[in-house]
C-alpha positions in Angstrom: 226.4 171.1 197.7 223.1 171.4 199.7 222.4 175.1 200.4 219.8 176.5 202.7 217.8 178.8 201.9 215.6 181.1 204.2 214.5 178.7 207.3 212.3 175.8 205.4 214.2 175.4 201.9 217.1 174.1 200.4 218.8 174.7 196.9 220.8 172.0 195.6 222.0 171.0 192.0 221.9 167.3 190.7 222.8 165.6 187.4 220.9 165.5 184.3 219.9 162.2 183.3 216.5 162.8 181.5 218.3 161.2 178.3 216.6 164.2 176.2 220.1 165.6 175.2 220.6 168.3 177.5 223.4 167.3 179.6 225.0 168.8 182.6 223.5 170.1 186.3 220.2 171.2 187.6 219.6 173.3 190.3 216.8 172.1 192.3 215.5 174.4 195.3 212.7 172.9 197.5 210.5 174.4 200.2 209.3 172.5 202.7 206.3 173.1 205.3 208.5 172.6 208.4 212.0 173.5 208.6 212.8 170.0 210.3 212.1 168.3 207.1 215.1 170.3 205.5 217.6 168.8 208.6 216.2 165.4 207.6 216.2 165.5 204.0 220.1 167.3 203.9 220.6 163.7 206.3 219.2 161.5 203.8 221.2 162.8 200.8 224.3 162.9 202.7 224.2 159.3 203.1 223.4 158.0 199.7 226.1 161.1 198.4 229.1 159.5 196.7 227.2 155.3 196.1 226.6 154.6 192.7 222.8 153.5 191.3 221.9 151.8 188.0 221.1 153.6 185.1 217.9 153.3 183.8 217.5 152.2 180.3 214.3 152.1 178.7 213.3 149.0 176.3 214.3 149.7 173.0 210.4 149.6 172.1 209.5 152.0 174.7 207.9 155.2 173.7 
């Protein structure tokens, strides 16, 4: 759920996938200089909402 916030910002919470053990969702809340970025960016995450990505996994070796 993308939330605004004031006229230039927008709260959101997203998955946790840092891999450090602390599992569950982050809420994220970003400002932006001009409140049409916010119109855009709730556009962008709209349509990627719902499609699935690869997970990352780092080489075994990695440190």
């Amino acid at each position: 759920k993308l939330t605004n916030r004031e006229k230039r910002g927008i709260t959101f919470a997203c998955m946790n996938s840092t891999g450090e053990g602390k599992n569950g969702l982050s809420t994220l809340a970003l400002k932006f200089k001009d409140g049409s970025i916010v119109e855009d960016f709730r556009a962008e995450v709209n349509e990627h909402k719902g499609k699935s990505f690869a997970v990352f996994k780092p080489p075994e070796n990695s440190p």
